[in-house]
C-alpha positions in Angstrom: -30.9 49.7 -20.5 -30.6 49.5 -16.7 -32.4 45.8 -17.3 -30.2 44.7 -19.7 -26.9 45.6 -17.7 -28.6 43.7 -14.8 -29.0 40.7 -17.0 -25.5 40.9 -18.3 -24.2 41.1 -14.5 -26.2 38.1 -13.5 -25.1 36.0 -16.2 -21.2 36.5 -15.3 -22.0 35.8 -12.1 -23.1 33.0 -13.0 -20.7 31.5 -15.4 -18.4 32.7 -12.9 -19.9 30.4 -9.9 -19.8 27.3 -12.2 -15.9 28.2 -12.9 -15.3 28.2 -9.4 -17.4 25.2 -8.4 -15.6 23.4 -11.5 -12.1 24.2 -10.5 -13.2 23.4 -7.0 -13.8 20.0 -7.8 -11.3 19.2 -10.0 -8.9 19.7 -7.1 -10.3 17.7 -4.7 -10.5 15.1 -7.2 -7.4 12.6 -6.1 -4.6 12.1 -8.3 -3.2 9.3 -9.9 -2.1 6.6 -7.8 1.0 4.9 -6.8 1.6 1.8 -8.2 4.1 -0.4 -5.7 6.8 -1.6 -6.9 9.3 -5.2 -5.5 11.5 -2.9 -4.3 8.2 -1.8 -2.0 8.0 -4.6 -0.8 11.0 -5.7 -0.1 11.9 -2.7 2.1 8.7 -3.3 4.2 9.9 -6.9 4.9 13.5 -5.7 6.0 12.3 -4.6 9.5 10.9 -8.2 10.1 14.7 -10.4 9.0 15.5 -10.9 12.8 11.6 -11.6 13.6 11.5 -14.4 10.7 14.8 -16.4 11.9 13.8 -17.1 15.1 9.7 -16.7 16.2 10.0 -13.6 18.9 7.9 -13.3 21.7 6.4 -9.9 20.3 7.2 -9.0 16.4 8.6 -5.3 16.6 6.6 -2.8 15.4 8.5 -1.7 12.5 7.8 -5.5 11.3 4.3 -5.0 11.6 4.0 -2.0 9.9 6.2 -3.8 7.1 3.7 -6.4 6.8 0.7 -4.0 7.1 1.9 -2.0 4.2 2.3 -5.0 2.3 -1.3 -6.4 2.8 -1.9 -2.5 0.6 0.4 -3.4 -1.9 -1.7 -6.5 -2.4 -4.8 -4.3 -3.1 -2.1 -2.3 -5.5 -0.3 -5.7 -7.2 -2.1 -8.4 -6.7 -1.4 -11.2 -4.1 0.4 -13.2 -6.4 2.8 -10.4 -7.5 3.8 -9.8 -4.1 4.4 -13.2 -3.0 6.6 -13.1 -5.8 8.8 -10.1 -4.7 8.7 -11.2 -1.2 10.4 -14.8 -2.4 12.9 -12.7 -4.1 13.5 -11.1 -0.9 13.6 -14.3 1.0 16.3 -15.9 -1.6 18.8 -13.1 -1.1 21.6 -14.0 0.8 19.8 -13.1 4.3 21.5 -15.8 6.0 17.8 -16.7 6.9 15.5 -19.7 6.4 12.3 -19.5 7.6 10.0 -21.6 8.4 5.9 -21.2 8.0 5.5 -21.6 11.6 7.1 -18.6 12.0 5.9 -17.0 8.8 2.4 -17.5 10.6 3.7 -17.0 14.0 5.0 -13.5 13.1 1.5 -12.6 11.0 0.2 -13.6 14.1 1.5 -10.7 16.1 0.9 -8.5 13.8 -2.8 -9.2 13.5 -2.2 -9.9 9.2 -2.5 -12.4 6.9 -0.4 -11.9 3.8 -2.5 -14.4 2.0 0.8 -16.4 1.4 3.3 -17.7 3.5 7.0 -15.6 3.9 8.3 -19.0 4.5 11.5 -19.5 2.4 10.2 -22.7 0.1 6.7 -21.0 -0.3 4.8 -21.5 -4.4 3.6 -18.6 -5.5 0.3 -18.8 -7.3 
């Protein structure tokens, strides 16, 4: 009888390890991602508006963090996608035109490339 207990005992243990491993992995399993969105991208280029009028000497680093998180919402969107938003973006009534020396100039600084120009007449693939 004393056997048959022992048995029992080991087998919840068991099941009860595999339980706790399963539940263990399902939490360190990452969620569902975010998916960026225009609006995304268009606040990330709002630090660089200044910085895209007129080439500075050094882009600001809240521009370059702008243009950072964009080169990750390529990975998210696609390249062509957020060319797209960032010509949106560009068209508003900034009261800027920019040019692609300094949409290349400003990259540049920042040590990105966008894959596309933020110039104001860029073609989006």
């Amino acid at each position: 009888m004393e056997a048959l207990l022992s048995n029992k005992s080991a087998s919840f243990a068991t099941a009860a390890a595999a339980l706790t491993c399963a539940l263990l992995l399902a939490c360190a399993l990452p969620g569902p991602a975010y998916a960026a969105t225009c609006a995304d991208v268009q606040a990330s280029l709002q630090p660089c508006v200044t910085s895209l009028a007129v080439l500075p000497a050094a882009a600001p680093a809240a521009c370059c963090l702008g243009l950072k998180a964009i080169v990750g919402f390529e990975g998210d969107i696609g390249v062509s996608r957020t060319c797209k938003c960032a010509k949106s973006f560009l068209a508003t009534p900034l009261g800027v035109s920019v040019s692609v020396n300094v949409s290349l100039g400003v990259q540049g600084l920042c040590g990105v490339n966008l894959g596309f120009n933020l110039a104001s007449d860029v073609v989006c693939a």
